[in-house]
DSSP file (Angstrom, degrees, kcal/mol; ACC not computed):
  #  RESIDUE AA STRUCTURE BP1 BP2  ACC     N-H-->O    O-->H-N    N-H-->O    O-->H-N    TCO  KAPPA ALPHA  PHI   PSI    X-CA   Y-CA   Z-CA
    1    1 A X              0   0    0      0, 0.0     2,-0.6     0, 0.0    13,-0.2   0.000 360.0 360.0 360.0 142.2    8.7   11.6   23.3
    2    2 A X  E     +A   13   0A   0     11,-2.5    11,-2.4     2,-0.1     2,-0.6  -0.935 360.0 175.5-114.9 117.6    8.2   13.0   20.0
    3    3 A X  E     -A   12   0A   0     -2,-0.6     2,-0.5     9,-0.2     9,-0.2  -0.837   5.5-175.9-137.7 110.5    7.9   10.5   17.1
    4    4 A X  E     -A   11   0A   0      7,-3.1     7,-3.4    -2,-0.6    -2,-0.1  -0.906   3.6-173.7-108.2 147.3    7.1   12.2   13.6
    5    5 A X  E     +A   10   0A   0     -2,-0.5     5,-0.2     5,-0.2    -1,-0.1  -0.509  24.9 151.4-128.9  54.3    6.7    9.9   11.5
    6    6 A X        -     0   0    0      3,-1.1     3,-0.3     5,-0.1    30,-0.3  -0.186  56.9 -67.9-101.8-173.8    6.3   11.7    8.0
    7    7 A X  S    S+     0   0    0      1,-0.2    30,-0.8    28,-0.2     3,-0.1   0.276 115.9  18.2  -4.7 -62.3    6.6   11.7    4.8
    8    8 A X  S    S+     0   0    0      1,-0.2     2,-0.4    27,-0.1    -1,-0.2   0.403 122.5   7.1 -40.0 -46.8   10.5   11.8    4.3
    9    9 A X        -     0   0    0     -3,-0.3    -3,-1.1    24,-0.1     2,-0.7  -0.993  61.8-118.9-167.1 150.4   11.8   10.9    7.1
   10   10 A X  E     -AB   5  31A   0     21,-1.5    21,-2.0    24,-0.7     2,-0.4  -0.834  36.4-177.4 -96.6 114.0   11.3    9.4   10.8
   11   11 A X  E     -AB   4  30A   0     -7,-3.4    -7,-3.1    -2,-0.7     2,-0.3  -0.999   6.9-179.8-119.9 143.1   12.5   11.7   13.6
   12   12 A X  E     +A    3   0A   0     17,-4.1     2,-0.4    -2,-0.4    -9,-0.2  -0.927   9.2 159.2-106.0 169.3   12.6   11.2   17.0
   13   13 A X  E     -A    2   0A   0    -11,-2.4   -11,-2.5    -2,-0.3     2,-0.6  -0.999  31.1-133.1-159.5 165.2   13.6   13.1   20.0
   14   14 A X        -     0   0    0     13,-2.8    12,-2.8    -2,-0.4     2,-0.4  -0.962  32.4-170.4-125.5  99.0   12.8   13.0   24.0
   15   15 A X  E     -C   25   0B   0     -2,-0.6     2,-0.5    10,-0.3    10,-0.2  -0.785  19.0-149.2 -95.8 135.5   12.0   16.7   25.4
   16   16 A X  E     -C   24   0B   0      8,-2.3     8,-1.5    -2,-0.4     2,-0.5  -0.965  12.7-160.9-106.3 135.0   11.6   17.8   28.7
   17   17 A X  E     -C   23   0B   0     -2,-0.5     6,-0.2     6,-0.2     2,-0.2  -0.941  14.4-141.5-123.7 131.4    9.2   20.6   29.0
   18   18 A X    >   -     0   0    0      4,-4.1     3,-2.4    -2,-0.5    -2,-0.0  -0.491  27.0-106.0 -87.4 164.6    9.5   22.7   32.3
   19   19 A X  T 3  S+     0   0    0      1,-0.3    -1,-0.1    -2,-0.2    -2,-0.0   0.663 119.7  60.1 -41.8 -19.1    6.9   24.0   34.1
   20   20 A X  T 3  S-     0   0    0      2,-0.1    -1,-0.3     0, 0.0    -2,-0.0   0.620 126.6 -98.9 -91.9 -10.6    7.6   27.6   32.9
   21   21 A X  S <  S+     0   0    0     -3,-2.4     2,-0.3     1,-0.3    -2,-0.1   0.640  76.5 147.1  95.8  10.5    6.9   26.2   29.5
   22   22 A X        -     0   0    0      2,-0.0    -4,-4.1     0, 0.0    -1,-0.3  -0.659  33.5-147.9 -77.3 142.7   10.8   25.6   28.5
   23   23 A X  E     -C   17   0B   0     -2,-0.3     2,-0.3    -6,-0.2    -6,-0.2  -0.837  14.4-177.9-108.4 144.0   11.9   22.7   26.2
   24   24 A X  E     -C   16   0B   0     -8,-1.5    -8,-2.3    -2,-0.3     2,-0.9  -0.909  22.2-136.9-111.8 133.2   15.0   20.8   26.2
   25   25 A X  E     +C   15   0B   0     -2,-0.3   -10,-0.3   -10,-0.2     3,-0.1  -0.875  23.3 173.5 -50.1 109.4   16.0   18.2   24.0
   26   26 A X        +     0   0    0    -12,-2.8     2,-0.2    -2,-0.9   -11,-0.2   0.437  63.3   6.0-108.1  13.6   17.4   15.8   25.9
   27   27 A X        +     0   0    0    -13,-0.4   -13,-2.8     1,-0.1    -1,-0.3  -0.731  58.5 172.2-178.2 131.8   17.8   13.2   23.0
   28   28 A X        +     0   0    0    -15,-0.3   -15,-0.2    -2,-0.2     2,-0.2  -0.289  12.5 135.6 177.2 137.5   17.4   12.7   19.5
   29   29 A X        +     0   0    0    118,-0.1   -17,-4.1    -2,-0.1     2,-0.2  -0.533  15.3 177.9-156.2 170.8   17.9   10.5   16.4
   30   30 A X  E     -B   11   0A   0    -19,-0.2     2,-0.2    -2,-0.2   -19,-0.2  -0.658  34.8-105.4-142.0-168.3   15.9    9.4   13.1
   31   31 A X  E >   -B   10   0A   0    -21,-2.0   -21,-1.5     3,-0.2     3,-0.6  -0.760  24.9-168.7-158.3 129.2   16.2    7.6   10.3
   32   32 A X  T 3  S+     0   0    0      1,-0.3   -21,-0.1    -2,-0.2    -1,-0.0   0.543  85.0  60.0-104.1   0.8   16.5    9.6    7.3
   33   33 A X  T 3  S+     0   0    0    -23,-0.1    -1,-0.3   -24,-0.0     2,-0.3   0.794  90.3  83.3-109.8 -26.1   16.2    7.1    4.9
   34   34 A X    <   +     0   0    0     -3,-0.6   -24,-0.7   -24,-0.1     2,-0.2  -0.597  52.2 170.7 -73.7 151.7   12.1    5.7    6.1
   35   35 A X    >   -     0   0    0     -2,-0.3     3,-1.2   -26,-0.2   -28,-0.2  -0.910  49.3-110.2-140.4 150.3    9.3    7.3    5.0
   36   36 A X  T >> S+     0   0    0      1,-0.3     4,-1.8   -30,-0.3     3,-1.3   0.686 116.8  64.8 -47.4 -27.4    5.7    7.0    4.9
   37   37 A X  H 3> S+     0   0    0    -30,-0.8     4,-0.8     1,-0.2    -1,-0.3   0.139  89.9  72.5 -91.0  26.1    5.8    6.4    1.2
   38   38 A X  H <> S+     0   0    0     -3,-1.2     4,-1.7     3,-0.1    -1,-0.2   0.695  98.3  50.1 -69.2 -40.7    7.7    3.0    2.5
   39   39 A X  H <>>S+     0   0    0     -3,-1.3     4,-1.3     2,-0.2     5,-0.5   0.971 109.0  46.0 -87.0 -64.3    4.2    1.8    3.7
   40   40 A X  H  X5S+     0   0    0     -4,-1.8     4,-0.8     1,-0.2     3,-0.4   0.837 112.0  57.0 -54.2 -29.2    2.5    2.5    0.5
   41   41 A X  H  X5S+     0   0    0     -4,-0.8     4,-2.8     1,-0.2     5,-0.3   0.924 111.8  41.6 -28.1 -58.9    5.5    0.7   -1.3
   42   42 A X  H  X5S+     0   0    0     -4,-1.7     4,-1.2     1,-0.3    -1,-0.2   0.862 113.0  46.9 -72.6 -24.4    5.0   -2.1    0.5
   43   43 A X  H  X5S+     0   0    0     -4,-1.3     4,-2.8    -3,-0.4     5,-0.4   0.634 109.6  60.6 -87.3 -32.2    1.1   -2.4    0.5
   44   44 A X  H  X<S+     0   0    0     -4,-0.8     4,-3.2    -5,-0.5    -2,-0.2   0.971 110.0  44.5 -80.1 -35.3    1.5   -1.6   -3.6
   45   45 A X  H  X S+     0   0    0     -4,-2.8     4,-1.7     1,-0.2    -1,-0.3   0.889 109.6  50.0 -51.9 -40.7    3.5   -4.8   -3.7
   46   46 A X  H  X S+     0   0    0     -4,-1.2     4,-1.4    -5,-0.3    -1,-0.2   0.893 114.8  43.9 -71.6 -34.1    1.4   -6.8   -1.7
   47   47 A X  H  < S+     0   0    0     -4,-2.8     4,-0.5     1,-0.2    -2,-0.2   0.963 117.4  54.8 -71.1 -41.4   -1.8   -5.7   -3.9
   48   48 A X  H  < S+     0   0    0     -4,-3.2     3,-0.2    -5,-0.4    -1,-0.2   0.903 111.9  35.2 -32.9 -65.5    0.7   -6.3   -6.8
   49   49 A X  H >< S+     0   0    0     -4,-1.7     3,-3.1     1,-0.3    -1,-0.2   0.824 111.9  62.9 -77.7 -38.4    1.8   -9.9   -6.1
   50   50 A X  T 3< S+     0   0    0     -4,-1.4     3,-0.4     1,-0.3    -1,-0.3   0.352 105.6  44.2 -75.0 -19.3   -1.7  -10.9   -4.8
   51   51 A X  T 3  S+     0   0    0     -4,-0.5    17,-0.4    -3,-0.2    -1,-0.3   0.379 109.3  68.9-110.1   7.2   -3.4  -10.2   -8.2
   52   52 A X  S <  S+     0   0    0     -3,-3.1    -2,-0.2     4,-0.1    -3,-0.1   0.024  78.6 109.2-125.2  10.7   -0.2  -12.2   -9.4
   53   53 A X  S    S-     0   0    0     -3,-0.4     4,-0.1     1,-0.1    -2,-0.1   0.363  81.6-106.3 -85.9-123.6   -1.3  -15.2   -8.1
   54   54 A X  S    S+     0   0    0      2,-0.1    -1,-0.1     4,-0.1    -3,-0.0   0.821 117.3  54.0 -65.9 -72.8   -2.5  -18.7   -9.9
   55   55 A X  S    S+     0   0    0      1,-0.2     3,-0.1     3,-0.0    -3,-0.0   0.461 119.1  26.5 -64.0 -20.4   -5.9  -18.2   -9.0
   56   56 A X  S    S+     0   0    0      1,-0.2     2,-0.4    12,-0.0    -1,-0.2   0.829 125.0  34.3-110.2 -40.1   -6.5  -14.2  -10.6
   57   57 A X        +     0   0    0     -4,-0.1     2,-0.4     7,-0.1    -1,-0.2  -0.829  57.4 163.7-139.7 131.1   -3.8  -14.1  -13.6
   58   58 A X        -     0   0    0      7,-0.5     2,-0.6    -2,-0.4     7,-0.4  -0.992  14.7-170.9-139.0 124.9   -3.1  -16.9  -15.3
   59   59 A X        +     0   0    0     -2,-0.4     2,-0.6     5,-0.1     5,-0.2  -0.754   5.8 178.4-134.3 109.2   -1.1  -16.0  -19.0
   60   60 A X  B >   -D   63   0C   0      3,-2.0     3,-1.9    -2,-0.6     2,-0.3  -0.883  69.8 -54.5-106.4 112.1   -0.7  -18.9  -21.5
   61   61 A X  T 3  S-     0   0    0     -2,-0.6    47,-0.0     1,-0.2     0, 0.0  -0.679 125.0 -16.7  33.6-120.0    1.1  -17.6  -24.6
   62   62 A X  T 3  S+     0   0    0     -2,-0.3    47,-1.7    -3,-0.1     2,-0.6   0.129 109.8  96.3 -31.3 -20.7   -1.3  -14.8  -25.4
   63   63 A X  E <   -DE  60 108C   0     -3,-1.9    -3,-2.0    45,-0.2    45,-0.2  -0.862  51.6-163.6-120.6 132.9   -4.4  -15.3  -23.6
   64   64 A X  E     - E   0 107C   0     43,-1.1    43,-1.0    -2,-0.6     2,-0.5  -0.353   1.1-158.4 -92.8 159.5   -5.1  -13.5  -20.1
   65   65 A X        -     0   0    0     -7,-0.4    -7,-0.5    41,-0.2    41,-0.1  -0.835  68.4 -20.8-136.6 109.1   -7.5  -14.3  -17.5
   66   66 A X  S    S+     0   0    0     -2,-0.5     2,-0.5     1,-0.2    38,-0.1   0.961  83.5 168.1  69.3  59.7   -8.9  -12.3  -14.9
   67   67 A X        -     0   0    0    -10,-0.1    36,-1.4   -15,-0.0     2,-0.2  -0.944  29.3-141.6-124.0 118.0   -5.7   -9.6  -15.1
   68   68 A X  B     -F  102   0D   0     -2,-0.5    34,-0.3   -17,-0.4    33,-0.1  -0.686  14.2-146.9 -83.9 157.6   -5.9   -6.3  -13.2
   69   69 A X        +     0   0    0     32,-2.2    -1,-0.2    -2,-0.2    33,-0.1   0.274  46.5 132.4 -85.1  -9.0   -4.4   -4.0  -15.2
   70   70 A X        -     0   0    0     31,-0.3     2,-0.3     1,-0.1     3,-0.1   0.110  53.2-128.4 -25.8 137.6   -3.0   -1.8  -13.0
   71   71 A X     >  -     0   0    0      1,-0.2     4,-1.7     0, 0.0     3,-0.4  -0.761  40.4-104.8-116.1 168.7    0.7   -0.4  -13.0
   72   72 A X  H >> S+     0   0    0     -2,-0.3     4,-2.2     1,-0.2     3,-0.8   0.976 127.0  62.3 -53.9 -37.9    2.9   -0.8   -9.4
   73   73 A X  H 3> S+     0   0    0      1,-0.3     4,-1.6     2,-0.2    -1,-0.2   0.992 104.3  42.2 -43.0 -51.5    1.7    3.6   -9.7
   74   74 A X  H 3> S+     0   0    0     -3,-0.4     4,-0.7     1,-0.2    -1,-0.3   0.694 111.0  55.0 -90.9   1.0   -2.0    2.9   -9.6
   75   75 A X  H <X S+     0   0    0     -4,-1.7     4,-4.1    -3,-0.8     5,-0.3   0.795 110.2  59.6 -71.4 -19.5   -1.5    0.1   -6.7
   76   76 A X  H  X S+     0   0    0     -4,-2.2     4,-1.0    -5,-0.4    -2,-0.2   0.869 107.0  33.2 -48.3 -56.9    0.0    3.0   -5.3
   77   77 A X  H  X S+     0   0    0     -4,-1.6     4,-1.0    -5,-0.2    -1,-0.3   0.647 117.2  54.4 -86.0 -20.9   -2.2    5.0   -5.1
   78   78 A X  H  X S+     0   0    0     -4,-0.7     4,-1.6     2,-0.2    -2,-0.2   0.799 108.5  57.7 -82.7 -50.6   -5.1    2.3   -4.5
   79   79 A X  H >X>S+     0   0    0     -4,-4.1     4,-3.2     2,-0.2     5,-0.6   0.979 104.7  47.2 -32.8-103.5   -2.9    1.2   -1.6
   80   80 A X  H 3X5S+     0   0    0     -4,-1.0     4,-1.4    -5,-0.3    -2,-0.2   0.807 111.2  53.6 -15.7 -60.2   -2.9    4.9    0.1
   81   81 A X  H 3X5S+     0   0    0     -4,-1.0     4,-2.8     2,-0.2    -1,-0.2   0.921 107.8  48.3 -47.6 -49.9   -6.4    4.8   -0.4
   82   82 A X  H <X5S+     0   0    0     -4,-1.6     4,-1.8    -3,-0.6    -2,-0.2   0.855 116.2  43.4 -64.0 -27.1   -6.8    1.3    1.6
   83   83 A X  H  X5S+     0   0    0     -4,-3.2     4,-1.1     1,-0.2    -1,-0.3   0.748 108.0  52.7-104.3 -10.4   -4.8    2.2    4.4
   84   84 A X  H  X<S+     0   0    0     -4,-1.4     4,-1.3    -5,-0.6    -2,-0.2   0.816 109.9  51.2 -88.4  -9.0   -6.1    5.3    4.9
   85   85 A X  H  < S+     0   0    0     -4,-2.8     6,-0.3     2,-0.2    -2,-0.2   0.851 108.8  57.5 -36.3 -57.1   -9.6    3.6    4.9
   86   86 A X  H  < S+     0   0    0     -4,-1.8     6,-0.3     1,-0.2     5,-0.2   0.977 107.9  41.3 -76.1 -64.1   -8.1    1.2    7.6
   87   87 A X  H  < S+     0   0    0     -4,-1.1    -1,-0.2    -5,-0.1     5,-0.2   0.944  84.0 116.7 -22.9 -60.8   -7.1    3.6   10.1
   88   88 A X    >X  -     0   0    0     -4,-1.3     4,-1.3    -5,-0.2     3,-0.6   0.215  57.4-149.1 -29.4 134.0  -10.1    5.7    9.8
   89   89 A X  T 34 S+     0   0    0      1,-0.2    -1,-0.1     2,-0.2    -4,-0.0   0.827 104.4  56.3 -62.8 -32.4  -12.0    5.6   13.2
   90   90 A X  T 34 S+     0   0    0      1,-0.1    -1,-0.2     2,-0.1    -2,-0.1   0.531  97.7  72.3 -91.8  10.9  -15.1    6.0   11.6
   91   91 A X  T <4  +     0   0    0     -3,-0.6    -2,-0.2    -6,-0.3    -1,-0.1   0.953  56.3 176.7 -57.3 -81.8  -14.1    2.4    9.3
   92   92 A X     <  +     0   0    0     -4,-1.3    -1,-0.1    -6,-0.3    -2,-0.1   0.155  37.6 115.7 102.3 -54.4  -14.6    0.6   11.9
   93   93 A X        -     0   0    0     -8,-0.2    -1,-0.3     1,-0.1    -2,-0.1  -0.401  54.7-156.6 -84.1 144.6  -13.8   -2.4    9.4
   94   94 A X  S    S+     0   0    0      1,-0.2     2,-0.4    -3,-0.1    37,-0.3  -0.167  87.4  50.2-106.7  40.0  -10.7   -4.8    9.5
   95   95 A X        +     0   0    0     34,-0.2    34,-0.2    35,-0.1     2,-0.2  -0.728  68.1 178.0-158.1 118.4  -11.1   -5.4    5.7
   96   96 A X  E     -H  128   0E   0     32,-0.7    32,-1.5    -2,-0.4     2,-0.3  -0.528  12.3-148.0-121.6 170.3  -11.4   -2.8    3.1
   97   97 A X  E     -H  127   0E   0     30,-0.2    30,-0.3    -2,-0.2     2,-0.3  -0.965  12.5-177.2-147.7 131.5  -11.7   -3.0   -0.5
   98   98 A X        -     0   0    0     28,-1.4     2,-0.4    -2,-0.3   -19,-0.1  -0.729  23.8-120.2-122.2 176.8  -10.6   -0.9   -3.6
   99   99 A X        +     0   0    0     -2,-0.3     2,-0.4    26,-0.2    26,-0.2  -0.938  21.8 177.2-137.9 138.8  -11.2   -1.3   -7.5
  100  100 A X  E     - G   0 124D   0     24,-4.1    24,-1.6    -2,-0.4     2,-0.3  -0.982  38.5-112.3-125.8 137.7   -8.6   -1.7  -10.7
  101  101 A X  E     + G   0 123D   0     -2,-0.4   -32,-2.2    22,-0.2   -31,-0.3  -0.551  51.6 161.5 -77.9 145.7  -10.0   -2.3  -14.1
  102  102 A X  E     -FG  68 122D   0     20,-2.0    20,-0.5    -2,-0.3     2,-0.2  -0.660  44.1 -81.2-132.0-176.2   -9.3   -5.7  -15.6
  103  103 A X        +     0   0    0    -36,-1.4     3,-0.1    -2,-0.2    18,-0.1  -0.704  35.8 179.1 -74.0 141.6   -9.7   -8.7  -17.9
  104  104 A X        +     0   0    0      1,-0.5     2,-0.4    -2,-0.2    -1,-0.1   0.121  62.4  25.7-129.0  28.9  -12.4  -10.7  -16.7
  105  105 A X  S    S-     0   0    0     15,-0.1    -1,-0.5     2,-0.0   -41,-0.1  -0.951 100.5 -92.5-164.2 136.0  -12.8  -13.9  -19.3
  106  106 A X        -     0   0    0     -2,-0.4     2,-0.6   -41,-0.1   -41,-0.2   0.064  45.4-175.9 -54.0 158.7  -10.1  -14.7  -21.0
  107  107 A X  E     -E   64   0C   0    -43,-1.0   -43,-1.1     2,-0.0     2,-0.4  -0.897  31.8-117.2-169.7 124.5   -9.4  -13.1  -24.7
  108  108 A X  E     -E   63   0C   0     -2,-0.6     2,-0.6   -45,-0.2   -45,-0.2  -0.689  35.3-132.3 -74.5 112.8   -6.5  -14.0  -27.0
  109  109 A X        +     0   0    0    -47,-1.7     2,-0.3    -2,-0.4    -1,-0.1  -0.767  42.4 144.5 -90.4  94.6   -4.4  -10.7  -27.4
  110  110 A X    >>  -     0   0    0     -2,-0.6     3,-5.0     1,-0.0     4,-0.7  -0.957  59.1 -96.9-117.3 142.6   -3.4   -9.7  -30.9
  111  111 A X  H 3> S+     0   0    0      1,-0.4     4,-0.5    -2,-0.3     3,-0.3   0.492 120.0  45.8  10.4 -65.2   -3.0   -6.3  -32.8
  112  112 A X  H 34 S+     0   0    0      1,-0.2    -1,-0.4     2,-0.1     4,-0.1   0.446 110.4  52.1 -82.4  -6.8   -6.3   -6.3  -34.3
  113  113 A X  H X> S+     0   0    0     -3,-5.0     3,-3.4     2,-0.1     4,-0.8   0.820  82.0  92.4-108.9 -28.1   -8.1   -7.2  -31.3
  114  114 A X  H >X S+     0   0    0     -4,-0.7     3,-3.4     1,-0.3     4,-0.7   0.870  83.0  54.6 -29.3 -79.1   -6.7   -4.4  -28.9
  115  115 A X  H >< S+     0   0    0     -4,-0.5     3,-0.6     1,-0.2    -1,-0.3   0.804 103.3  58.0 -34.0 -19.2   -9.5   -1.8  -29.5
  116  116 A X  H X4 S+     0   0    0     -3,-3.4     3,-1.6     1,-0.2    -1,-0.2   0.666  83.5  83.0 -93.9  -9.9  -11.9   -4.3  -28.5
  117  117 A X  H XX S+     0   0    0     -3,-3.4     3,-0.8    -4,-0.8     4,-0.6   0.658  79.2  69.4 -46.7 -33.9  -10.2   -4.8  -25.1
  118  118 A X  T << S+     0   0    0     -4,-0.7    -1,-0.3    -3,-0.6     3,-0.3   0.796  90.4  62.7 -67.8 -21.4  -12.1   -1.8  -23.7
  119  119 A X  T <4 S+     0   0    0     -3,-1.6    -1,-0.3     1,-0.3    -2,-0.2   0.522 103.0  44.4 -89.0 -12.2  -14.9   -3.7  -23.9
  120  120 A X  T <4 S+     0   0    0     -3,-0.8    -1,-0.3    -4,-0.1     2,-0.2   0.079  86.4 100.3 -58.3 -17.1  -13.8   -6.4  -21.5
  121  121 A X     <  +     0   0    0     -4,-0.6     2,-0.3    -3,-0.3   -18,-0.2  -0.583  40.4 151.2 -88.0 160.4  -12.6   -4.6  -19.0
  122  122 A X  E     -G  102   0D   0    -20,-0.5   -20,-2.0    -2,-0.2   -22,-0.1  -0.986  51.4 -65.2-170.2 158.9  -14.5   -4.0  -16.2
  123  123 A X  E     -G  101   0D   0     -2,-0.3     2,-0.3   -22,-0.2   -22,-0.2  -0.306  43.7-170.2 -63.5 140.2  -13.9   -3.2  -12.1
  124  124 A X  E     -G  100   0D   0    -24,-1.6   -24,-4.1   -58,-0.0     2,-0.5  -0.966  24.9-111.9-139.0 151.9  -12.4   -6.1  -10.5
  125  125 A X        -     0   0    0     -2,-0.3   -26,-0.2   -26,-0.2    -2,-0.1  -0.436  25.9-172.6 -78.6  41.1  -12.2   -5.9   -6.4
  126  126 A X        +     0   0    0     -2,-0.5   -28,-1.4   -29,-0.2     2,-0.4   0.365  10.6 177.3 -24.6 123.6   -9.1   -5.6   -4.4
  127  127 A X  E     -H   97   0E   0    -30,-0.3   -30,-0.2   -80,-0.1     2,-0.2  -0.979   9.1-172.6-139.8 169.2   -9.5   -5.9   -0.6
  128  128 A X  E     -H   96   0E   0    -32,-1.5     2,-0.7    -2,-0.4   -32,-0.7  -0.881  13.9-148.2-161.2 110.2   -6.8   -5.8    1.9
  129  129 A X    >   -     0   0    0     -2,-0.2     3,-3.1   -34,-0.2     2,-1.3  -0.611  29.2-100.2-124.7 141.8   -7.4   -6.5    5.7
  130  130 A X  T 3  S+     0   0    0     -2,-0.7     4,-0.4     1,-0.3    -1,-0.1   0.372 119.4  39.2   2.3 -36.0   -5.9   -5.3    9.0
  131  131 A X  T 3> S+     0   0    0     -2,-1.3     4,-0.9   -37,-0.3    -1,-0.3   0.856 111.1  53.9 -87.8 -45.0   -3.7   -8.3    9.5
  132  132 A X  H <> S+     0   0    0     -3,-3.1     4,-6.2     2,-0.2     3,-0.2   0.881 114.0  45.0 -57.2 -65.3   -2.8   -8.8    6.1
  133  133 A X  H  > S+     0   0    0      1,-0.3     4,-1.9     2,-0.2    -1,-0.2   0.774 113.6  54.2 -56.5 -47.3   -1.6   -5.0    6.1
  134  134 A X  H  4 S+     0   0    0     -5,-0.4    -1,-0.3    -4,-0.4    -2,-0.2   0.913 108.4  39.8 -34.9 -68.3    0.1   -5.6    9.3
  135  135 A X  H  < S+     0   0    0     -4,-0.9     3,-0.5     1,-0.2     4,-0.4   0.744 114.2  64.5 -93.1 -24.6    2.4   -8.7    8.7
  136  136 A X  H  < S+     0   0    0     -4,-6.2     3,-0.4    -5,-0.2    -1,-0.2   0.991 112.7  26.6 -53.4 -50.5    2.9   -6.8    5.3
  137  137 A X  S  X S+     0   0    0     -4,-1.9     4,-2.9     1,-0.2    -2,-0.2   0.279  87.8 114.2 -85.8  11.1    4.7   -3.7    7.0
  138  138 A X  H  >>S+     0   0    0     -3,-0.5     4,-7.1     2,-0.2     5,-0.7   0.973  71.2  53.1 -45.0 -52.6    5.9   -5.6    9.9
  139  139 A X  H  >5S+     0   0    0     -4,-0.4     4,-0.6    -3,-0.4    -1,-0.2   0.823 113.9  48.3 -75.8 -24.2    9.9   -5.1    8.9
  140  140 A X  H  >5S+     0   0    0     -4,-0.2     4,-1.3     2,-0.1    -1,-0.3   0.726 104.1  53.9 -89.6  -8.4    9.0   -1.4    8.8
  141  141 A X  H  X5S+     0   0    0     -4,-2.9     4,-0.6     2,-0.2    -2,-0.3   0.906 114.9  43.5 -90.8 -47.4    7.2   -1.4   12.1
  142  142 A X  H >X5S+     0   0    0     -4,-7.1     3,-2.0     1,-0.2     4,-0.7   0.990 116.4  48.9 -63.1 -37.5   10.7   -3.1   13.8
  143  143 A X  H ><<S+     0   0    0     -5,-0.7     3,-0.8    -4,-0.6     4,-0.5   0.928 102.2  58.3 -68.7 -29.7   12.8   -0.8   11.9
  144  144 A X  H 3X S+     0   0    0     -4,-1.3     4,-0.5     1,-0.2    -1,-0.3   0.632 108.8  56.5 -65.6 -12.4   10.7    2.6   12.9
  145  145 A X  H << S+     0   0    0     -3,-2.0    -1,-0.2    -4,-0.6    -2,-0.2   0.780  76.3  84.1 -83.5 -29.2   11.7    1.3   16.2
  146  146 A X  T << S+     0   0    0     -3,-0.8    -2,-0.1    -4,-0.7    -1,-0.1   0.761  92.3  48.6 -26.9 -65.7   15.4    1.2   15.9
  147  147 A X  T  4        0   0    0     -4,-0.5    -1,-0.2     1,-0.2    -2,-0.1   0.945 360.0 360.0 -57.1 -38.7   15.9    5.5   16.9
  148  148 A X     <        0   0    0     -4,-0.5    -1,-0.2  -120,-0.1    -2,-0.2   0.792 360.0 360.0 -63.9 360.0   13.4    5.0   20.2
């Protein structure tokens, strides 16, 4: 069985390869519409919602707390990073971690005060672990199953 699982699209197909080194397809079907960039979707949401809880972001009229600043793009991309961390063999680790700049003490946002916002910000820690990553992509791991 052949199951690429790339970018664009999921194909499979079932070959028989003969002794002489001939191939047949004897079967084979996809789904044209998952993709790898499904998984980072879903992982940029989870990093998303997870900095969106009580306990890091808190917003009462105007004043923020502890707010990563990150757009669903750079979870994106923070995401990608974390799971290709968590695969790596030579990881090892079932918990990884990445960094988004944030708020970290609250500060009352107004016009005049914006420039001074750089001066608060600072790396705040993301982590994201094996299980977590797992039950996240779960509904894409049954669906990638669907062609076999």
């Amino acid at each position: 069985m052949f199951y690429d699982f790339g970018g664009g699209t999921l194909d499979v197909r079932v070959l028989y390869v003969s002794d002489g080194g001939y191939v047949e397809v004897m079967g084979s079907d996809g789904d044209n519409s998952l993709e790898g960039v499904d998984f980072d979707t879903a992982v940029a949401h989870e990093l998303l919602e997870a900095g969106d809880n009580g306990d890091v972001v808190k917003r009462v009229g105007m004043v923020l707390t502890k707010i990563p600043l990150c757009t669903l793009s750079s979870f994106h991309t923070i995401g990608e990073k974390m799971m290709i961390s968590l695969s790596s063999e030579s990881n090892g680790e079932d918990t990884v971690h990445g960094e988004c700049f944030g708020l970290t003490k609250p500060v009352t946002v107004g016009p005049e005060s914006i420039p001074d916002l750089c001066y608060l910000l600072q790396q705040i820690e993301i982590t994201l672990t094996l299980d977590r990553y797992n039950e996240v992509c779960t509904h894409l791991y049954e669906r990638s199953m669907l062609p076999i």
